[in-house]
SERO-4910 file (N, C-alpha, C, O; in steps of 0.05 Angstrom, whole numbers):
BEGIN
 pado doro    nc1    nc2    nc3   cac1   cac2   cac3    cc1    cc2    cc3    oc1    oc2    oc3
  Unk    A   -202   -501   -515   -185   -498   -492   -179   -526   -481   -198   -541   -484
  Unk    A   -157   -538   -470   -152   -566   -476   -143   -562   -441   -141   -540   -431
  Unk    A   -139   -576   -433   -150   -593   -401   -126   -566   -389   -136   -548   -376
  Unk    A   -109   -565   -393    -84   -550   -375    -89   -522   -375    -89   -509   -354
  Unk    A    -94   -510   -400   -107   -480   -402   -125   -474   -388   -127   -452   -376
  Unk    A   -144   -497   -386   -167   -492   -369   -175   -492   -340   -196   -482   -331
  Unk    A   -149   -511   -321   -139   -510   -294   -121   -487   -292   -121   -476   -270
  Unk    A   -100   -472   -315    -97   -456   -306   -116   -421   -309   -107   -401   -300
  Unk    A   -141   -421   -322   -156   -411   -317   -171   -406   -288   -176   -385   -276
  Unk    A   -176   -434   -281   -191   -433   -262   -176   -426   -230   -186   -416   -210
  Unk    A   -143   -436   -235   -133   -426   -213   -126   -395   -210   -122   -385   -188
  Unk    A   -125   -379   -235   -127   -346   -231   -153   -332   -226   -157   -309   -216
  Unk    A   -175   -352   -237   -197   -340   -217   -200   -341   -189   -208   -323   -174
  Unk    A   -191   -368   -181   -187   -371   -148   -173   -348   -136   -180   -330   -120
  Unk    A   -148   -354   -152   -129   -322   -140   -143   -302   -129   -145   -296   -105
  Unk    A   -157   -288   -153   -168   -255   -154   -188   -265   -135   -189   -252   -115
  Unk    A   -208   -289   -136   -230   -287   -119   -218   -288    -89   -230   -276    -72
  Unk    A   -198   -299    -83   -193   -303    -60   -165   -280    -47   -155   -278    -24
  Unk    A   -161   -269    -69   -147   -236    -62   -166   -208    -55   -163   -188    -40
  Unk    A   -182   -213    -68   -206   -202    -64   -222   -195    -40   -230   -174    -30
  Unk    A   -225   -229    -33   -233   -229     -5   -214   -219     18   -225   -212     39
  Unk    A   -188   -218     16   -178   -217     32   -174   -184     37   -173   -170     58
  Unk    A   -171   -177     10   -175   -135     15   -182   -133     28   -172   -122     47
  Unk    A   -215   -142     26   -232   -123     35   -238   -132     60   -249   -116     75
  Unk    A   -231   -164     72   -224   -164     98   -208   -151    121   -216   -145    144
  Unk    A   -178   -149    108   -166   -138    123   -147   -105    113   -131    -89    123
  Unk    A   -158   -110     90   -139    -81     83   -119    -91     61   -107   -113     63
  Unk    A   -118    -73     40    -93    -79     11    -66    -85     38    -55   -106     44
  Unk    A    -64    -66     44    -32    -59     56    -28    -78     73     -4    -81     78
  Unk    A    -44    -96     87    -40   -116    107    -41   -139     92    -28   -158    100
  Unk    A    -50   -140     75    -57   -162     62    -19   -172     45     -3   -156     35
  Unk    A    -15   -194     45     18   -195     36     14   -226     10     -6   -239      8
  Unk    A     34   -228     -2     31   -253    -19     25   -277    -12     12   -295    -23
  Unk    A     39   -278     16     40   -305     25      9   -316     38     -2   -338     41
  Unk    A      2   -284     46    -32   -290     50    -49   -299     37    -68   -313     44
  Unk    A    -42   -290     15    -51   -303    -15    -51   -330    -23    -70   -345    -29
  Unk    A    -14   -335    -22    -20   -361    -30    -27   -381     -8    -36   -403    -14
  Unk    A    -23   -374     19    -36   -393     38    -70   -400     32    -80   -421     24
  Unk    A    -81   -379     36   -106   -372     25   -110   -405      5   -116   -427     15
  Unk    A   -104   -399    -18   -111   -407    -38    -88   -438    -45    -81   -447    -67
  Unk    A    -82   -449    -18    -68   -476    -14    -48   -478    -41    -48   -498    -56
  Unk    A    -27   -450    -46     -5   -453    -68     20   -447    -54     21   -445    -29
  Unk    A     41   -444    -68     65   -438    -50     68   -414    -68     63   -410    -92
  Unk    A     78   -398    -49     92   -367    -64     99   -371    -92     89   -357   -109
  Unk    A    117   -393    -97    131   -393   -125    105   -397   -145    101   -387   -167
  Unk    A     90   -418   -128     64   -429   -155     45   -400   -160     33   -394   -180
  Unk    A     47   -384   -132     25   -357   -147     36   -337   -166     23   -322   -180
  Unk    A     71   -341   -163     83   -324   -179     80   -331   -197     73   -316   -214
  Unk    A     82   -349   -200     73   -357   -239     58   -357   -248     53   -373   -265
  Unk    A     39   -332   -238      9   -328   -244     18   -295   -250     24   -285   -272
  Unk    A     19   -284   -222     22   -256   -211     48   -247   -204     58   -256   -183
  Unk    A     63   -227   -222     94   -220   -212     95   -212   -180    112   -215   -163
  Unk    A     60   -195   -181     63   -181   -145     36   -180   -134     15   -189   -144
  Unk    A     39   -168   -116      4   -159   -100     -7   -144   -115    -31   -150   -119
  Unk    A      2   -117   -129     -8   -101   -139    -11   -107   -165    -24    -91   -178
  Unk    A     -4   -125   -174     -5   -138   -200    -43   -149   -205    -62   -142   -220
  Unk    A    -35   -174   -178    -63   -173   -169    -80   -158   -168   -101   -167   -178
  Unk    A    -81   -135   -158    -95   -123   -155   -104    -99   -182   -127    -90   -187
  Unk    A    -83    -95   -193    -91    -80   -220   -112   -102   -241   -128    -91   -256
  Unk    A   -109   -133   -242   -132   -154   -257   -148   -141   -237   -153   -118   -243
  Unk    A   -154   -146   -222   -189   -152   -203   -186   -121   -211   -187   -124   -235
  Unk    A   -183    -94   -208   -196    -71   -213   -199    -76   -243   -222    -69   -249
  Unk    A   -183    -88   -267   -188    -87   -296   -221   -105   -298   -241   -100   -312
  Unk    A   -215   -124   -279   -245   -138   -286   -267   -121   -281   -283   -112   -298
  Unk    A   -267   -113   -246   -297   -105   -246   -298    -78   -270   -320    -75   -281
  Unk    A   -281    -64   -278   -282    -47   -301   -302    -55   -325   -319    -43   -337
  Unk    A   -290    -88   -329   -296    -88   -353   -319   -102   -357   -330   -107   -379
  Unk    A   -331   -110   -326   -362   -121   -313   -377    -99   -315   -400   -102   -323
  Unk    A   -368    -73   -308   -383    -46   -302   -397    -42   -331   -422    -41   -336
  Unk    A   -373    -40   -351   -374    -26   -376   -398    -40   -388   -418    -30   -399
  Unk    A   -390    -67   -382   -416    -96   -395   -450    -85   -388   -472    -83   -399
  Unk    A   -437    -79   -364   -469    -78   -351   -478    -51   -359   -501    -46   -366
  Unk    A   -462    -35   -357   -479      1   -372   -481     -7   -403   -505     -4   -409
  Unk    A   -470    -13   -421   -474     -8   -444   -505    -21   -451   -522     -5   -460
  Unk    A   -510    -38   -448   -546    -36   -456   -553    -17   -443   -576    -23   -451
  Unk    A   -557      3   -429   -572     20   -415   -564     52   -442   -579     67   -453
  Unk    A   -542     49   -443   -535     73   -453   -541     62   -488   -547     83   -500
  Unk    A   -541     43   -503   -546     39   -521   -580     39   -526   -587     41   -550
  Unk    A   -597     38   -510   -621     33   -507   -638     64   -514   -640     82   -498
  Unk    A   -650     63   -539   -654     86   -554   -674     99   -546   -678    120   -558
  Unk    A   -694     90   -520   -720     97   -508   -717    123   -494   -725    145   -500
  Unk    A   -698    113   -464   -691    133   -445   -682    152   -455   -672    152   -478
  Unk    A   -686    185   -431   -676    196   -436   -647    199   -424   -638    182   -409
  Unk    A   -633    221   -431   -604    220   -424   -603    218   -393   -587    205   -379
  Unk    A   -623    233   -386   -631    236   -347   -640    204   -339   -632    192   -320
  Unk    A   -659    195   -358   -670    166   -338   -633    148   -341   -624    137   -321
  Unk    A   -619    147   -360   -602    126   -363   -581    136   -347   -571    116   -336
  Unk    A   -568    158   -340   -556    173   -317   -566    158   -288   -550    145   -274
  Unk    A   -593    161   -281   -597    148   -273   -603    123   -267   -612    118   -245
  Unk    A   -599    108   -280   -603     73   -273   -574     70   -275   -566     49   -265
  Unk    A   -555     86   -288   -523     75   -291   -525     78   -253   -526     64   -233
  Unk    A   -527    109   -261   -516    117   -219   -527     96   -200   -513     86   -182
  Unk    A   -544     92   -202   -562     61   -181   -545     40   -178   -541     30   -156
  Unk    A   -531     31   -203   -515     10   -209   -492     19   -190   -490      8   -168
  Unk    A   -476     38   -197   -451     53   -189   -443     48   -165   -426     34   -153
  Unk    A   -470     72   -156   -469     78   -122   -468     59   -108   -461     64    -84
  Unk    A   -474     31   -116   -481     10    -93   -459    -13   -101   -456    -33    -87
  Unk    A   -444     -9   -127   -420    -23   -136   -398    -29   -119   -392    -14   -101
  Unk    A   -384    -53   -125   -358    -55   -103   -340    -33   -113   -330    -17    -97
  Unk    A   -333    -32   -143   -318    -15   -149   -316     16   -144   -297     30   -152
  Unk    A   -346     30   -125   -348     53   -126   -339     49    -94   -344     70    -83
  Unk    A   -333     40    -85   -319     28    -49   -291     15    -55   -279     12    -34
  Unk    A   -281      7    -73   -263    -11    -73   -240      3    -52   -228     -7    -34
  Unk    A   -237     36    -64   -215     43    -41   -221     48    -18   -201     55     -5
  Unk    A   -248     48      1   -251     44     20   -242     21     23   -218     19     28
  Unk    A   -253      5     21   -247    -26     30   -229    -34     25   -226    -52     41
  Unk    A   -210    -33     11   -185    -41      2   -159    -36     20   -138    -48     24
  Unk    A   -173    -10     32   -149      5     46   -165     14     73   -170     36     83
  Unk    A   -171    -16     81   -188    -12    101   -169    -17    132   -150    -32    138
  Unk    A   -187      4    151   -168     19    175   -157     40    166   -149     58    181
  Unk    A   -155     42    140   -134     81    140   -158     98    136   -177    100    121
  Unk    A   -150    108    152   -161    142    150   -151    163    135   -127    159    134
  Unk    A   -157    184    123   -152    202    106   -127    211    119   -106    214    107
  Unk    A   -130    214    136    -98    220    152    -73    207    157    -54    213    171
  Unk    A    -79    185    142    -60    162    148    -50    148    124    -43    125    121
  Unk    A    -53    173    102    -48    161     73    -21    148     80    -16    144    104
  Unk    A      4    138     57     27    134     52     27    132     18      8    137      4
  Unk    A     55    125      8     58    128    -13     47    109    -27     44    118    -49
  Unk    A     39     83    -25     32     67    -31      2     65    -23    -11     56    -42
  Unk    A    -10     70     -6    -35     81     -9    -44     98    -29    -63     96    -44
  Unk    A    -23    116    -27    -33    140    -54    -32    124    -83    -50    125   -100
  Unk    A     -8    109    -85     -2     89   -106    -41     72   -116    -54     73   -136
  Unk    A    -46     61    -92    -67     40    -94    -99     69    -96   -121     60    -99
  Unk    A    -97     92    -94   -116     99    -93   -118    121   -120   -133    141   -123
  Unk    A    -89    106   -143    -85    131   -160    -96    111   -194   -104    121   -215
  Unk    A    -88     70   -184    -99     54   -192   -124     47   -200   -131     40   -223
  Unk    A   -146     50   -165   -170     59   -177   -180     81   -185   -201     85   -197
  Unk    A   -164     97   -178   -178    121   -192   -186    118   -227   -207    120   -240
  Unk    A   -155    113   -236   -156    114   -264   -179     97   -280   -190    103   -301
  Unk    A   -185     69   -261   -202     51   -278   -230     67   -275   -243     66   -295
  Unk    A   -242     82   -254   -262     97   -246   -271    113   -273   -292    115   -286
  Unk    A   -241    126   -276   -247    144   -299   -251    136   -325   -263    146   -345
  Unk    A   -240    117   -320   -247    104   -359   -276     92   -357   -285     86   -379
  Unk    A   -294     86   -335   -314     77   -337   -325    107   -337   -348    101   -345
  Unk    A   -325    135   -334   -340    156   -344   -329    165   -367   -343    181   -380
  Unk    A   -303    159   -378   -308    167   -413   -316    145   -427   -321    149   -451
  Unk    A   -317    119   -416   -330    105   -440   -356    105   -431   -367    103   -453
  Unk    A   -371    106   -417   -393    101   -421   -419    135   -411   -442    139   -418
  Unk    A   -403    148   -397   -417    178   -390   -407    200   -408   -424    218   -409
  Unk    A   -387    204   -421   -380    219   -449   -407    216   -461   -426    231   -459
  Unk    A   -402    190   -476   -429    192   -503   -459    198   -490   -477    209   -502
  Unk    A   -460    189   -470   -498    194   -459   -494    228   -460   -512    240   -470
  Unk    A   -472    243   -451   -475    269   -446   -463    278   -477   -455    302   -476
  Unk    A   -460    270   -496   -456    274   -525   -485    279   -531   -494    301   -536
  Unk    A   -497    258   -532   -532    252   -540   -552    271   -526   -569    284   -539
  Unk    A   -549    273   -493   -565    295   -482   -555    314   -495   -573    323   -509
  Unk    A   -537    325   -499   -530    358   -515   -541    353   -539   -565    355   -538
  Unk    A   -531    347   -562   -553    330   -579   -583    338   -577   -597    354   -590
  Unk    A   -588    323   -560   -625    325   -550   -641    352   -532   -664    354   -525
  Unk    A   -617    371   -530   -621    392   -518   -631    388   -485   -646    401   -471
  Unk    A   -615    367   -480   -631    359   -449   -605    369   -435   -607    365   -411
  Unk    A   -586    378   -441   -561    397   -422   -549    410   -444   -553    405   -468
  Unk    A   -529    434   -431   -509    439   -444   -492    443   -433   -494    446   -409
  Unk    A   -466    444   -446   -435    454   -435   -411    462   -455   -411    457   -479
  Unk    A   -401    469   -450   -366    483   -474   -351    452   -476   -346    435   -460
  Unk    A   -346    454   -502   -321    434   -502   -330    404   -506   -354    399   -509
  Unk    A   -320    392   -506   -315    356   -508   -333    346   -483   -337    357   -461
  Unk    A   -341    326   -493   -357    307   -472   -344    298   -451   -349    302   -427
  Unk    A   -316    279   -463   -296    275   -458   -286    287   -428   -285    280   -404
  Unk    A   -282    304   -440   -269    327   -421   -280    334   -392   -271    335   -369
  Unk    A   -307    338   -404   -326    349   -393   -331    322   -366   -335    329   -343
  Unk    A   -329    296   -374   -333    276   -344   -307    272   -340   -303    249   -331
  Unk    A   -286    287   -343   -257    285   -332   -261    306   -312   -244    302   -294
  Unk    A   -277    331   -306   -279    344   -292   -305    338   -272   -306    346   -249
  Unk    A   -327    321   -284   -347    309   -259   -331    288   -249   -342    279   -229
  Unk    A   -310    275   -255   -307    250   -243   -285    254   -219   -282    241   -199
  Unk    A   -269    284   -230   -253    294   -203   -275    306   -178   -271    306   -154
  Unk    A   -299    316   -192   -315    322   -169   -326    307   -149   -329    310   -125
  Unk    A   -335    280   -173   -346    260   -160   -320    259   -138   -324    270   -116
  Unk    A   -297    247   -143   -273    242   -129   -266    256   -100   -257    247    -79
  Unk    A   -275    284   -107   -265    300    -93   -293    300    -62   -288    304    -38
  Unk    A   -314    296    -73   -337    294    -53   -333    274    -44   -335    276    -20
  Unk    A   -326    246    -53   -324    223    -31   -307    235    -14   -316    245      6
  Unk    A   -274    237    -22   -259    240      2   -266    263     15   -263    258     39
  Unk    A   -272    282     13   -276    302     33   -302    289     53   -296    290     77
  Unk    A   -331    277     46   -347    267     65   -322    240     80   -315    240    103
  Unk    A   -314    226     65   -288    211     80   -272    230    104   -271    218    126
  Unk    A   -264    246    104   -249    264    118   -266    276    149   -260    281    172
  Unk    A   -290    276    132   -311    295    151   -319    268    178   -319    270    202
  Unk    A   -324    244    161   -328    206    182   -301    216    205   -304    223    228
  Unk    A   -277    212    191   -261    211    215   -241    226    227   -218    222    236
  Unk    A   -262    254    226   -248    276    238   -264    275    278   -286    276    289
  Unk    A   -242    274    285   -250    267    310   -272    291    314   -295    284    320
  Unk    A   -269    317    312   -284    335    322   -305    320    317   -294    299    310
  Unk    A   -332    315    317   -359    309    293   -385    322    310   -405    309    312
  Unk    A   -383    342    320   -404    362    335   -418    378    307   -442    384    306
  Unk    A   -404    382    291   -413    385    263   -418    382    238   -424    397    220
  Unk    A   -411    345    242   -404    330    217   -432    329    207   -430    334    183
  Unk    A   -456    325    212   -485    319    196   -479    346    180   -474    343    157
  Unk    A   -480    368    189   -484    393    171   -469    391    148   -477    389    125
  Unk    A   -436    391    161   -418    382    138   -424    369    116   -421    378     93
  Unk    A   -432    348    121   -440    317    110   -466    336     85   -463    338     61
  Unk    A   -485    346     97   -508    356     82   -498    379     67   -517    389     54
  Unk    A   -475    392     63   -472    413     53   -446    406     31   -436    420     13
  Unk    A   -439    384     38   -407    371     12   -426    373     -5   -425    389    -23
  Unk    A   -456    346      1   -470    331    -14   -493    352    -37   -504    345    -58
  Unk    A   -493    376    -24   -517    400    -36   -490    414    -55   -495    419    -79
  Unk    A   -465    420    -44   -454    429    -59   -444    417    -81   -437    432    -99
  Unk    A   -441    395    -84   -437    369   -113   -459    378   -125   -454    392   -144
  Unk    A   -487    373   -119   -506    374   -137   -506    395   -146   -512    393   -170
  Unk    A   -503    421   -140   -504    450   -148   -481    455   -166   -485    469   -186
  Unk    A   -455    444   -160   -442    448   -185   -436    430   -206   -416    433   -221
  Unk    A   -455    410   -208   -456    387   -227   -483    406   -242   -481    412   -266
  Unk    A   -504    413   -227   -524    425   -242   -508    451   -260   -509    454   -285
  Unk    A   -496    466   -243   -480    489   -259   -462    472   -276   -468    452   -264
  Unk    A   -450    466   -288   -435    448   -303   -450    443   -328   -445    457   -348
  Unk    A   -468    422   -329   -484    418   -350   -509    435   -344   -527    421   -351
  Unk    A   -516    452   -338   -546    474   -343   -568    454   -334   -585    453   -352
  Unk    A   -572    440   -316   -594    418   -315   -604    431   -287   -591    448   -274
  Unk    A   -627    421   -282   -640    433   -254   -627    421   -236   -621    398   -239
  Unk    A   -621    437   -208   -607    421   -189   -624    393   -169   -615    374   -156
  Unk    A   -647    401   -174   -667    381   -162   -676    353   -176   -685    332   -166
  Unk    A   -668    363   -208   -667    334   -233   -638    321   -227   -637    297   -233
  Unk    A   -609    335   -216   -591    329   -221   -588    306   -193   -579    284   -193
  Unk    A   -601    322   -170   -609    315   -146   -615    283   -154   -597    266   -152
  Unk    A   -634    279   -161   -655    252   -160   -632    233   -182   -633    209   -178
  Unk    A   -614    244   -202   -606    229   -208   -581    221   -204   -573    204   -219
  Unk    A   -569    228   -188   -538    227   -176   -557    214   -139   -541    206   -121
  Unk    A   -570    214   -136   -582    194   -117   -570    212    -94   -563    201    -74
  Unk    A   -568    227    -96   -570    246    -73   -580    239    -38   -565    232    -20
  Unk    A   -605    242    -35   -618    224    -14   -606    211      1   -595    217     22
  Unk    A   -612    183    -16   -596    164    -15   -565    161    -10   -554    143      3
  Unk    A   -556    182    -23   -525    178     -7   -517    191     19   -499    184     35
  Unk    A   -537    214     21   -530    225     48   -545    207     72   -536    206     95
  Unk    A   -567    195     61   -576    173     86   -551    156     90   -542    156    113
  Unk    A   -540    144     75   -515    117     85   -500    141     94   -494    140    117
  Unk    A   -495    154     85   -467    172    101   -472    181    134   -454    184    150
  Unk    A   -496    184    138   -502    201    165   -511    170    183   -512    167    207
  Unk    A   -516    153    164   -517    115    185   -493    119    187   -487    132    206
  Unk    A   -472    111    172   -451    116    182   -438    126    203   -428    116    223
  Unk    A   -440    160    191   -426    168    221   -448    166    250   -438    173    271
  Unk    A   -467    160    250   -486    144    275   -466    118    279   -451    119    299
  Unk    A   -465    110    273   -452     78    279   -425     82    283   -415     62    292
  Unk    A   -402    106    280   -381    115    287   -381    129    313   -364    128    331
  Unk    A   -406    147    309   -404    157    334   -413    139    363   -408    146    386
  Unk    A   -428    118    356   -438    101    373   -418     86    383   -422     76    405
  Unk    A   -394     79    370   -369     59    366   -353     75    385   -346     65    406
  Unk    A   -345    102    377   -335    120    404   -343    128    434   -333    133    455
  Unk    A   -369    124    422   -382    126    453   -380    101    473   -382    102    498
  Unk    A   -374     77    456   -366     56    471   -341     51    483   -334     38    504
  Unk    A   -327     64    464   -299     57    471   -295     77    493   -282     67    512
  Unk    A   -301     97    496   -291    119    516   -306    112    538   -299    128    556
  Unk    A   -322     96    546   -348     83    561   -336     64    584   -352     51    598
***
């Protein structure tokens, strides 16, 4: 790589690192080019000759952490010891606490479920897709091998089969999302405890696995504790403001 390739390397990392920061500071949709290239001391024209647009931007930084994710599960899932349940679990550990498993929170930060637009839907249809290619490449084959190993079963393609956990997965964030900023919240803990029991129950029905093994490994617990800090610290935020 000879001196010029390699400055212009280093200035598309600046980019993404410093587009990056700015998402998740202020929101994809607030965030504009010129923020960018101020940011990162270029002129509009010099970032264009990097990035045709914002979303351009933003489709690299979701292709990376993708292809950071994939890096980091494949020893786990190549690793011939575990079983299909322990490596499920140490992927999900990774996951759950990943930027990429928040990216559309934070990205599209200030909107509320009620405040989609088309271009929100646009930016939340982006990560979706990279989401999903990190469960057929790397949760297909572990649930190939557990069937295999007689440690689950199910009809049909592996494939297939985390094209329909990954809409569930999908479908339980935003709905506990929905439940945070529904003004009512006189009943959001229950709510909140009953999205989270009903994921595990039909992830256990799905693959035939116990709901209390499926429990411990989809981190269950653990996700309903951050969700119920959460809405504590929302509801505390209202109580101030109306105060």
């Amino acid at each position: 790589m000879n001196k010029r390739e390699k400055q212009k390397e280093e200035t598309v990392a600046d980019i993404l690192r410093i587009a990056e920061g700015l998402f998740h500071e202020q929101g994809y949709e607030k965030t504009t080019i010129q923020n960018i290239a101020e940011r990162c001391g270029l002129s509009k024209g010099a970032l264009y000759h990097h990035f045709r647009s914002k979303e351009e931007v933003l489709e690299r930084i979701c292709y990376d952490q993708y292809i950071y994710l994939k890096e980091t599960f494949l020893p786990i899932v190549e690793d011939p010891e575990p079983s299909m349940m322990e490596k499920l679990r140490r992927i999900m550990t990774i996951a759950r606490s990943s930027q990429m498993n928040t990216a559309a929170a934070t990205f599209s930060k200030g909107k509320s479920p009620k405040s989609s637009s088309i271009k929100n839907a646009a930016l939340g249809k982006l990560l979706d897709n990279y989401s999903e290619k990190v469960y057929i490449d790397i949760v297909a084959p572990l649930l190939d091998e557990g069937r295999e190993k007689g440690e689950c079963a199910f009809p049909g393609s592996a494939e297939v089969m985390v094209v329909f956990i990954h809409h569930l997965d999908t479908g339980m964030s935003e709905q506990l999302n929905r439940i945070l900023f529904d003004e009512d919240r006189a009943s959001s803990e229950e709510r909140i405890r009953d999205v989270i029991k009903g994921f595990t129950f039909v992830l256990a029905q799905l693959l035939n696995i116990d709901e209390k093994a499926i429990a411990d490994v989809t981190l269950a617990d653990k996700m309903l504790e951050q969700y119920l800090k959460i809405l504590k610290e929302l509801k505390t935020k209202t109580r101030s403001v109306t105060t």
